[in-house]
C-alpha positions in Angstrom: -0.7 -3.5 -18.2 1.3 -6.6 -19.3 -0.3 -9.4 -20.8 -2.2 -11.9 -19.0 0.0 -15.2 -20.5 3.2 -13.2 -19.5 2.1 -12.3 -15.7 0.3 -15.6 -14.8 3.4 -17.7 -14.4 5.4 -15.1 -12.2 1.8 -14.7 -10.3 1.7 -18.4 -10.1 5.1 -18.8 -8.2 4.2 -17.0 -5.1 0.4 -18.6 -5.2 1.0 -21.6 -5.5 3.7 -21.2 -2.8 0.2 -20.3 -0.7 0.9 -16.4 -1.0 -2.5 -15.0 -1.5 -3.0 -12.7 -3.9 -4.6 -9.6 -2.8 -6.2 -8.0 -6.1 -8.9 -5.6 -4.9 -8.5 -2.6 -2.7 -10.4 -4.0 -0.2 -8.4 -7.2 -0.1 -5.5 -5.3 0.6 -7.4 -3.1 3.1 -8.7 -6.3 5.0 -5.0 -7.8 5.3 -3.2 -5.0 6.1 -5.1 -3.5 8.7 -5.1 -5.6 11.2 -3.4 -4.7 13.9 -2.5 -8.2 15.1 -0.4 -10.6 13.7 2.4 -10.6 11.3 1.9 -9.6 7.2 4.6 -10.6 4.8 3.6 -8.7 1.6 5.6 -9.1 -1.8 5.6 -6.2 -4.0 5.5 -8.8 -7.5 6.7 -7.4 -11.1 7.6 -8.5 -13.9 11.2 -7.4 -14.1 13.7 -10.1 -14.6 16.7 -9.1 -13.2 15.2 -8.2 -9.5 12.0 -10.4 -9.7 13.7 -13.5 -10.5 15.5 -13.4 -7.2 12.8 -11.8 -4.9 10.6 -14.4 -5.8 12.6 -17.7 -4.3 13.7 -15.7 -1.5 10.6 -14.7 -0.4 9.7 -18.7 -0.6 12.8 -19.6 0.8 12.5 -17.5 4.2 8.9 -19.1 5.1 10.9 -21.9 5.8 12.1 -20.2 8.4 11.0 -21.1 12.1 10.1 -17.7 12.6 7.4 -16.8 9.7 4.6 -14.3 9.1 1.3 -15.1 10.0 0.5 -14.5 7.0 2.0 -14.0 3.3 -0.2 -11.8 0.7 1.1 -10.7 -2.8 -0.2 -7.8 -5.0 1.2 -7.7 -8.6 2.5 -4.6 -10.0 1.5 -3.5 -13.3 -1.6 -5.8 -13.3 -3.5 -5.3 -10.2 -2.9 -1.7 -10.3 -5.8 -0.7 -7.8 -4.6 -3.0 -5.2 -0.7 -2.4 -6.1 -1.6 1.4 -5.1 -3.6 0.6 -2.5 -0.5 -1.6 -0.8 2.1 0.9 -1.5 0.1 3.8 1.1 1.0 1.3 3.6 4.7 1.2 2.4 4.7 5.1 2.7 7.4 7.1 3.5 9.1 4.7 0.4 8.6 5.2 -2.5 7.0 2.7 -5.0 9.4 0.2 -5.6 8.6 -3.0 -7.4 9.8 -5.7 -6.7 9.6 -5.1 -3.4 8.7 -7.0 -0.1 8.1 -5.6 3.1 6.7 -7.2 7.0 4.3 -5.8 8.8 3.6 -6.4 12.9 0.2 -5.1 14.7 -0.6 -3.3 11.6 2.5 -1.5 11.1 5.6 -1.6 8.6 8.7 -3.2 10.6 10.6 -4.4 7.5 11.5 -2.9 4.0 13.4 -4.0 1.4 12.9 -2.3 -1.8 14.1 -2.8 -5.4 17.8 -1.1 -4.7 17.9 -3.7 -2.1 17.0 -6.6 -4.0 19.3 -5.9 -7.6 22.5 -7.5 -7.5 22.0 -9.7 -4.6 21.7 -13.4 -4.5 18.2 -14.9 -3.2 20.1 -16.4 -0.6 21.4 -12.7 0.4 17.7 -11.4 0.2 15.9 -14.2 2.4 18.9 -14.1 4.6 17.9 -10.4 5.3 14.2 -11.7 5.8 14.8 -14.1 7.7 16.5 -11.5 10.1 13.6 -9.9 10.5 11.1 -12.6 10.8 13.0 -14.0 13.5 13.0 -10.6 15.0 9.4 -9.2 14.2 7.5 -12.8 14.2 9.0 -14.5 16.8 
């Protein structure tokens, strides 16, 4: 678990972006079992070097014509109940964190996980969101 003074800011980005934050197992349950609608869920973490870019691309692709109905967050390595709980709806990947996937009718349309996200540009990363949003939420 990381510390609390350390998390809260990188928490902070997506929430007060109006991400919720889904930090039970039944939050996570609620949200993404529905089977109407469209989910964006970010995988958070604390890592730097993908984080730091998932983060502001995630924001910048809800401004997107095309969006999600909704956009939940879990963080990893604090929530950890929830985290596992939102990574048996990522299944067949494997946990990835950072990590942000899109869901439609109650099932995972969209994936990109960490190998994805390193090395690319936020721009590159909500590009590829915004693919899919205006594909999957259309």
């Amino acid at each position: 678990m990381y510390p609390i003074e350390l998390t809260t800011p990188m928490a902070k980005d997506l929430t007060d972006f109006g991400f919720e934050s889904l930090t039970s197992v039944e939050s996570v349950d609620e949200v993404l079992n529905k089977k109407e609608g469209t989910v964006l869920l970010v995988v958070n973490s604390v890592c730097g070097c993908a984080a730091g870019n998932a983060r502001p691309a995630a924001k910048f692709a809800l401004h997107n014509a095309s969006k999600p109905d909704h956009a939940v967050t879990v963080f990893a390595g604090v929530d950890k109940a929830a985290t596992e709980r939102a990574r048996d709806f990522l299944l067949p990947y494997p946990p990835s964190s950072p990590s942000i996937a899109l869901f439609k009718n109650g099932q995972l349309v969209h994936m990109i996980e960490r190998h994805h996200i390193e090395g690319r540009s936020a721009q590159m990363i909500a590009d590829n969101l915004i693919e899919a949003m205006n594909t999957h939420c259309a």
